[in-house]
N, C-alpha and C positions, 0 to 999 in steps of 0.2 A: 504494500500500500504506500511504504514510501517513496518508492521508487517512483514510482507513476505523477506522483504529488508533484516529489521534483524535475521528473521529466517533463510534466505538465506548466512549472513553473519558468523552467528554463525553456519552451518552446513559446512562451508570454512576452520572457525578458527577449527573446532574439525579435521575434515579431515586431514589440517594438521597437528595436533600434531599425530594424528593416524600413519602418513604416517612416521613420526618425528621419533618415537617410534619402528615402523617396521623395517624404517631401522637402526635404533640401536640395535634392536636387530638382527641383520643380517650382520652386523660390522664384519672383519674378525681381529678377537684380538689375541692376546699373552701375557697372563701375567706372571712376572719373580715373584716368589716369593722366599725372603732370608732366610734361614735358618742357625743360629749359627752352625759352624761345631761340637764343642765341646758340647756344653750344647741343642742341635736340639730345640733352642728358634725361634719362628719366629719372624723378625726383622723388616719386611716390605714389600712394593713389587712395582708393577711398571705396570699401563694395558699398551698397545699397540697397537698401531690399524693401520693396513694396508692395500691397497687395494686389491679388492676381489680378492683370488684364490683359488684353491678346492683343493689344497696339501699342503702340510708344510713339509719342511725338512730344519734342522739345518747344516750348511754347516761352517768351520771355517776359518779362518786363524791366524795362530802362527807363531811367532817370538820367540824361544827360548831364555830366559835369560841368554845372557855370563855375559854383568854387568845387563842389563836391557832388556826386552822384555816383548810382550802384547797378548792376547790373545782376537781374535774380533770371535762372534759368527753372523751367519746373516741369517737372511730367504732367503733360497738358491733360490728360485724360483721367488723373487724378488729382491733379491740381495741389500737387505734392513739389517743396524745394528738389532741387538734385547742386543748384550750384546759387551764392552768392556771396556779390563782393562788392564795397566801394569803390569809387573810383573817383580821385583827387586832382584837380588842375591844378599844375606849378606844385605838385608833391605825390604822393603813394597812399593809394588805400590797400582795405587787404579783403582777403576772403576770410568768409562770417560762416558759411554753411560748403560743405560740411566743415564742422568746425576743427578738427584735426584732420590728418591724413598718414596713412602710415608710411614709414621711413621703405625707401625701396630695399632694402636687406631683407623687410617680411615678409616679399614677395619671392613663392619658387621659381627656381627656371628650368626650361626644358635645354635638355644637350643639343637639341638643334633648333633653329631660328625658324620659325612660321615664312612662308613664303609669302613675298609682297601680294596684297590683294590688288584686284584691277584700278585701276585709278578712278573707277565707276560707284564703286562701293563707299570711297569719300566724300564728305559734305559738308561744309562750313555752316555754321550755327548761323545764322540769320537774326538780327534782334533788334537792329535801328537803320534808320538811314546813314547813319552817322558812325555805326560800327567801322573798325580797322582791321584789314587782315592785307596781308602783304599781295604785289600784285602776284609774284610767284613764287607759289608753298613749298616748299622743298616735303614731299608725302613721304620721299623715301629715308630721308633723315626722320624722320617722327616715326615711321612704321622701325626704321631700326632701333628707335630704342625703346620699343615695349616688343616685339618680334620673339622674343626670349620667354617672355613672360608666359607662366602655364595658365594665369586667368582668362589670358587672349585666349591661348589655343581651346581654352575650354568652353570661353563665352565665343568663339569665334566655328565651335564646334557643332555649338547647339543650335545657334543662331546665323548659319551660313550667308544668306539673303540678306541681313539688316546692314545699315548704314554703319560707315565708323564716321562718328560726327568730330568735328575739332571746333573747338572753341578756341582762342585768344583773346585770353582775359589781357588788359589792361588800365592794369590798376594807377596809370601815368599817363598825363594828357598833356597838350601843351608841348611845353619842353621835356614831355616824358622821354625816359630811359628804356630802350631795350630790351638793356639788360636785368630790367625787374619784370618783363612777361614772360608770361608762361600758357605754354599750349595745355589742352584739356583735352583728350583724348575720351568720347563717352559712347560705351560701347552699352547693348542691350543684350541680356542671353536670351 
């Protein structure tokens, strides 16, 4: 009789971590990845996780900097942050949401590099008239420094079809610096 109890018990505990495990992997995520706009280093990044919907679209709202203004990116279809930051004339704002990001050492990597996707599958974030993005993106310096990354191959696994979006935050306007933006790389699985 005991035996059966605890076979009984251990065929519970496995079930759920099975069940655990499924729906983690069934999570409807978003991850921001940073990319140095100058030197295309990757910096770090940021998962996300929202409840279940079967689309994604990036939706924004901008406030143009006279002294100061911010730039909020959000899952349109649930009306949820994914990105925001100030942004400063004649100085530096910063990003607010997500409010950390983790260091790129916490991210695994794979022994071999994801191969460049078509230059079809790229998208620049769209948010103002007034937004900046250079006239010509270098894709292939940004896809090399997340390319490595096993969240790409993973989100890039599940989610073959979807967009890889880039943002260019700049949080400097004006006499802005360069070298304080940074690309956002926001993929959907």
């Amino acid at each position: 009789m005991k035996n059966i109890l605890l076979l009984t018990i251990a065929i519970l505990i496995l079930g759920c971590t099975s069940d655990e495990q499924n729906t983690k992997a069934t999570q409807n995520k978003v991850i921001l990845l940073k990319v140095d706009f100058t030197t295309n280093i990757f910096e770090g990044g940021k998962e996300l996780t929202f409840d279940e919907f079967p689309s994604f679209t990036i939706s924004s709202v901008y406030q143009s900097p006279g002294d100061f203004g911010k730039i909020n990116l959000k899952y349109q279809e649930l009306d949820q942050n994914i990105f925001e930051g100030t942004i400063v004339w004649m100085g530096i704002g910063e990003r607010s949401h997500p409010e950390n990001i983790n260091s790129p050492e916490s991210f695994n990597l794979n022994s071999t590099p994801l191969e460049m996707p078509n230059l079809n599958f790229f998208q620049t974030v769209d948010y103002s008239e007034f937004q900046h993005y250079p006239e010509t993106i270098n894709y292939v310096a940004i896809w090399n420094a997340i390319d490595n990354l096993e969240v790409v191959d993973e989100y890039r696994n599940s989610n073959p079809n979807s967009q890889i979006n880039l943002f260019l935050y700049t949080p400097s306007v004006g006499g802005g610096d360069p070298e304080e933006w940074d690309w956002y790389v926001i993929l959907k699985n």
